[in-house]
C-alpha positions in Angstrom: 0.0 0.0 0.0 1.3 3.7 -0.7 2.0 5.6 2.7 2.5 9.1 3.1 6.1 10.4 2.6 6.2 12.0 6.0 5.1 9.3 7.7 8.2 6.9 8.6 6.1 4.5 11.8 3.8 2.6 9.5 1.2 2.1 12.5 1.1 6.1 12.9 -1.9 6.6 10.2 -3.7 4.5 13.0 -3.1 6.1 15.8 -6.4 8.2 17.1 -5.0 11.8 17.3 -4.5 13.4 20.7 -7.2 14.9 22.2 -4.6 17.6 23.1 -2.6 18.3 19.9 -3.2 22.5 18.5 -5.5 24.4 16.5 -7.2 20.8 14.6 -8.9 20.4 18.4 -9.3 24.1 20.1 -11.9 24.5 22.3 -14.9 25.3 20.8 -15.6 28.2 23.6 -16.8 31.5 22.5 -14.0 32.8 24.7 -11.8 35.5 22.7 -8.7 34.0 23.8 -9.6 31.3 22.1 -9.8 30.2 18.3 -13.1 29.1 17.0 -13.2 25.3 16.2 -11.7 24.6 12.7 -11.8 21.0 12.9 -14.5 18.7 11.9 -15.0 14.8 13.4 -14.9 11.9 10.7 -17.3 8.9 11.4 -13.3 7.0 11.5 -13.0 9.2 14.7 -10.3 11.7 12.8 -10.7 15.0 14.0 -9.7 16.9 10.4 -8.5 20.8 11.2 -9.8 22.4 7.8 -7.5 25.3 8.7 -4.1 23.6 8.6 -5.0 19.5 7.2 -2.7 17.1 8.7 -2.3 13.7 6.4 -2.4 11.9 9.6 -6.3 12.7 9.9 -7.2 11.8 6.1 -8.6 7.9 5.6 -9.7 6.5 3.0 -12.6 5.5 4.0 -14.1 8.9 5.4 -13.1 9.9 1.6 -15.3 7.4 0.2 -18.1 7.8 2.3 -18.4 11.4 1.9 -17.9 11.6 -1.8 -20.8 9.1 -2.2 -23.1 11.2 -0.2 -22.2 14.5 -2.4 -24.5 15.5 -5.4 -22.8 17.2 -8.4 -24.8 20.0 -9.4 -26.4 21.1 -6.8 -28.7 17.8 -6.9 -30.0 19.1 -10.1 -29.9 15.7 -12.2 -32.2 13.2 -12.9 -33.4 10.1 -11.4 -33.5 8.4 -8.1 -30.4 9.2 -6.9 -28.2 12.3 -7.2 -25.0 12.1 -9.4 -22.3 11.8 -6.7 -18.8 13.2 -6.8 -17.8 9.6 -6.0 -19.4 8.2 -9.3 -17.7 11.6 -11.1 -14.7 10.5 -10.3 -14.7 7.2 -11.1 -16.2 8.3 -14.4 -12.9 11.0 -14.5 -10.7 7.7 -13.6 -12.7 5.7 -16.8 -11.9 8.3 -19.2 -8.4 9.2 -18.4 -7.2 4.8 -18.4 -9.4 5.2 -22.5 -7.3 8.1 -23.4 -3.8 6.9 -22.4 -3.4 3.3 -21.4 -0.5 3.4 -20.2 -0.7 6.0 -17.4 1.3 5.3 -14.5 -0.6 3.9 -11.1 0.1 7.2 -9.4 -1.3 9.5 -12.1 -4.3 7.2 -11.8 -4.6 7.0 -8.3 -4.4 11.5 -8.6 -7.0 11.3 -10.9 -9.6 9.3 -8.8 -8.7 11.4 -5.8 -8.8 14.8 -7.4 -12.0 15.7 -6.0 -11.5 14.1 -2.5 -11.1 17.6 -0.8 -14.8 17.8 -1.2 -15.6 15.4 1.2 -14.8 18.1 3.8 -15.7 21.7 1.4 -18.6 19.6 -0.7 -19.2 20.2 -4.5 -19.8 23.8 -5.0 -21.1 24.8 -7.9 -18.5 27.4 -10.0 -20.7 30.3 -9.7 -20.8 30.0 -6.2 -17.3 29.1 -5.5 -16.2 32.6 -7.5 -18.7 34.3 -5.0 -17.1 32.9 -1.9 -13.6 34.2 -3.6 -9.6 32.8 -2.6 -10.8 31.8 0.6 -12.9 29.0 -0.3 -10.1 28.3 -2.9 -7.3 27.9 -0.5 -9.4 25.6 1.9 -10.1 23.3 -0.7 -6.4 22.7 -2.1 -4.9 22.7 1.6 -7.3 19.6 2.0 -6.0 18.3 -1.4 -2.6 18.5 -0.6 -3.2 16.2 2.6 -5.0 13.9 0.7 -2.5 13.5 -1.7 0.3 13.5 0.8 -1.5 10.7 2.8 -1.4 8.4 0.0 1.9 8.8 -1.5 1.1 11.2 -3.9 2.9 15.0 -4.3 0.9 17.6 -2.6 1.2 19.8 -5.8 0.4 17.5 -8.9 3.1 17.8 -11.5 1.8 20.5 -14.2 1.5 17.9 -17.1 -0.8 15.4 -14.7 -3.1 18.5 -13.8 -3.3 19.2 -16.9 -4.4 15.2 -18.4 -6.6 15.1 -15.5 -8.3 18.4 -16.3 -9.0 17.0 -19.8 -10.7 14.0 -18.5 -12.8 15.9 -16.1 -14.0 18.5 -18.5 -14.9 15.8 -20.6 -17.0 13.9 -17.6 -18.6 17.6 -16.7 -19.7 17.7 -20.4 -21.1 14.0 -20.9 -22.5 14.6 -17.3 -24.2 17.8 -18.3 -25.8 16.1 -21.3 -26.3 13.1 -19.9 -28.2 13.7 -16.7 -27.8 17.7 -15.7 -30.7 18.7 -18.7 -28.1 20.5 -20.9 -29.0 20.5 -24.6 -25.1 19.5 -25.9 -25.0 22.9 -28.2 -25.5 24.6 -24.6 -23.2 22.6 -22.6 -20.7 23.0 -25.1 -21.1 26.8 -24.6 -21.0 26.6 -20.8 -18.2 24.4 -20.1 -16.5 25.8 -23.2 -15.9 22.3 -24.4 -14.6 22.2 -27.7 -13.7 18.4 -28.1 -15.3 15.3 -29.6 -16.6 13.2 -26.4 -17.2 9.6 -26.4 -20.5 8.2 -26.8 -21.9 7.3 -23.3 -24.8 6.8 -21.5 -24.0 7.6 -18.0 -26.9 6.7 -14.9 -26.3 7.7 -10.9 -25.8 5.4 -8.3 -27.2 4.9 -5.0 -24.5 5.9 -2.3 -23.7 2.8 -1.0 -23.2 1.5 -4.5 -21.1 4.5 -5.2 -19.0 4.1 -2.3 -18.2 0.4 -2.4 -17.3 1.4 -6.3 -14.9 3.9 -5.2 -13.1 2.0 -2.3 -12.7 -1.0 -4.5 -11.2 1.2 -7.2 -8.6 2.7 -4.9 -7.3 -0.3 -3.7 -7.0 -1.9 -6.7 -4.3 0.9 -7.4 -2.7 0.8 -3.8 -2.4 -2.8 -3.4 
């Protein structure tokens, strides 16, 4: 399995965080001496500070679990069951292996967890994410940089994986548009500024349980 790079004990991913250690667990008194609470509590029993994200507090399986329970846009899709960032990625993960074969485990294992910060921000629409402004921004990449670090992966993607993994996920935004968003393609085209050919798919959401398993199973087949 891939392990952090900062992490040398193997059994210190497992060890439940002190109830004592900085900012991650400050009080959450309304006294002014004291910082509000930045942390949030993982069903795991990891206390995640969204402040200042340690790798030590990221599992996988808090991941999985919130990214099934996510709806991409804004729940606005159609059928029983929203259209989860989980089953996005996945579908991101699907189109990147079709385009290039022979990309390497780690740029594949990036490219299924390149929305995992959203288990803690959630999937924000872009029009509301340029309202909220840099803040929101620097949140949600300080969680994707613990993430990434967590499972052996650089914090700061190399420019040319960004970049394939972009591709892939326009792509996914535009078939998802289409597919189950209510997007005439000659309008989704225009909104996402897609310009490419995209493969022919027909793409259905799953239920979240379904989603998560999916997700879980398709991580460690690339970590094990």
């Amino acid at each position: 399995r891939l392990e952090p790079a900062a992490v040398t004990d193997s059994n210190a991913a497992r060890t439940p965080p002190d109830p004592r250690r900085g900012r991650a667990l400050a009080s959450s008194s309304t006294s002014p001496d004291k910082p509000p609470r930045a942390w949030q509590r993982m069903l795991s029993g990891r206390r995640l500070d969204i402040l200042d994200p340690s790798p030590l507090d990221v599992e996988i399986e808090d991941v999985a679990l919130g990214l099934s329970r996510v709806a991409r846009w804004n729940g606005q899709t159609v059928g029983d069951h929203a259209f989860t960032v989980a089953k996005h990625s996945i579908l991101v993960l699907d189109l990147l292996e079709a385009a290039n074969r022979d990309a390497p485990r780690k740029l594949r294992l990036a490219t299924l967890l390149h929305d995992a910060s959203e288990y803690v921000t959630s999937d924000l629409i872009t029009p509301f994410k340029a309202a909220l402004g840099p803040g929101y921004k620097g949140v949600e990449n300080g969680v994707g940089r613990a993430v990434n670090l967590r499972f052996g992966l650089p914090g700061d993607l190399p420019d040319a994986w960004a970049a394939e993994i972009k591709r892939a996920d326009k792509t996914a935004a535009f078939l998802e548009a289409v597919e189950v968003a209510g997007f005439a393609p000659a309008e989704a085209r225009k909104v996402l500024a897609y310009r490419r050919r995209a493969p022919d798919m027909r793409l259905e959401a799953w239920p979240a349980e379904r989603a998560r398993s999916a997700y879980l199973e398709r991580f460690r087949a690339l970590t094990g």
